[in-house]
C-alpha positions, 0 to 999 in steps of 0.5 A: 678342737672343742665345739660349743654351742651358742643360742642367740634368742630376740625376746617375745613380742612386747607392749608399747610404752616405756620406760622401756626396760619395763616393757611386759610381754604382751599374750601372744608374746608369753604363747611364742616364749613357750613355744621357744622352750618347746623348740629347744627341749625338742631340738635337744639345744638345752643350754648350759648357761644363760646371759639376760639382759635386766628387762623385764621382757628379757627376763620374761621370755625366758622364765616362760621358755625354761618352763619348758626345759628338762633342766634348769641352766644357770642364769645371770643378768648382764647390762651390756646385753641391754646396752645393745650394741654386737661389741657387748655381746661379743665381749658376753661370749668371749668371757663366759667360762670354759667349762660352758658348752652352751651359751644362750644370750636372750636379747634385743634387736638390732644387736641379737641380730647383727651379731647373728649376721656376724658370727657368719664372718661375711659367709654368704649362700643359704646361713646369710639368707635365713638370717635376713630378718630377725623378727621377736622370738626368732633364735639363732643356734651356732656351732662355734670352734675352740674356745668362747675367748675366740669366738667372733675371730672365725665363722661360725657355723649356722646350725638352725634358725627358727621363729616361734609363734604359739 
């Protein structure tokens, strides 16, 4: 059975304002998406692909973080992830090609979140504790089992969970 990883990240921290898909990273949020880069080249969780949702702190977080990165993965924008519901970024997974052995997703709250909660299949002990909160710059990394047009039909496994600060 092919394993596959998925990276789910929550953008850095933002200012306050709107509209709200203009939203910039604030400073400490550019220092946290560099140490998000930092942890994935040092945790060897390089992904493949990315999804983005179209904000700006989105698309932000990650420039800084894939600064960090050996090798640069392929990127798309995707309005579902900005729409910010567990159902789109389900839908996200479960189309992405084949070929792509790790998946990052960089998006919003709640529905990085309740996604990372889900993909857990109602397992509770120590992966459903670490996931209580879900605060800007965390990420979720997933084992998934067979292919991403399944994922969300089976647990997944909690690899590591982490929130950057720098």
């Amino acid at each position: 059975m092919t394993q596959r990883r998925l990276i789910l990240v929550r953008h850095a921290k933002t200012e306050q304002g709107s509209p709200d898909i203009a939203r910039a990273l604030t400073e400490r949020g550019r220092r946290d998406a560099r140490e998000i880069g930092r942890w994935l080249a040092a945790t060897d969780n390089v992904p493949d692909q990315v999804a983005l949702s179209p904000s700006v702190r989105t698309r932000q977080t990650w420039e800084i973080a894939a600064e960090q990165l050996k090798s640069a993965p392929t990127v798309r924008e995707d309005q579902r992830i900005y729409d910010n519901s567990v159902g789109n970024l389900l839908a996200i997974i479960r189309d992405t090609e084949p070929s792509v052995r790790t998946l990052a997703i960089v998006g919003h709250s709640p529905s990085v979140h309740g996604c990372a909660v889900g993909l857990l299949g109602g397992v509770g002990g120590d992966a459903a504790e670490e996931l209580q909160e879900f605060p800007t710059a965390t990420i979720a990394v997933f084992a998934v089992d067979g292919d991403w047009n399944e994922a969300g039909s089976a647990p997944a496994t909690l690899v590591a969970v982490t929130t950057c600060r720098g």
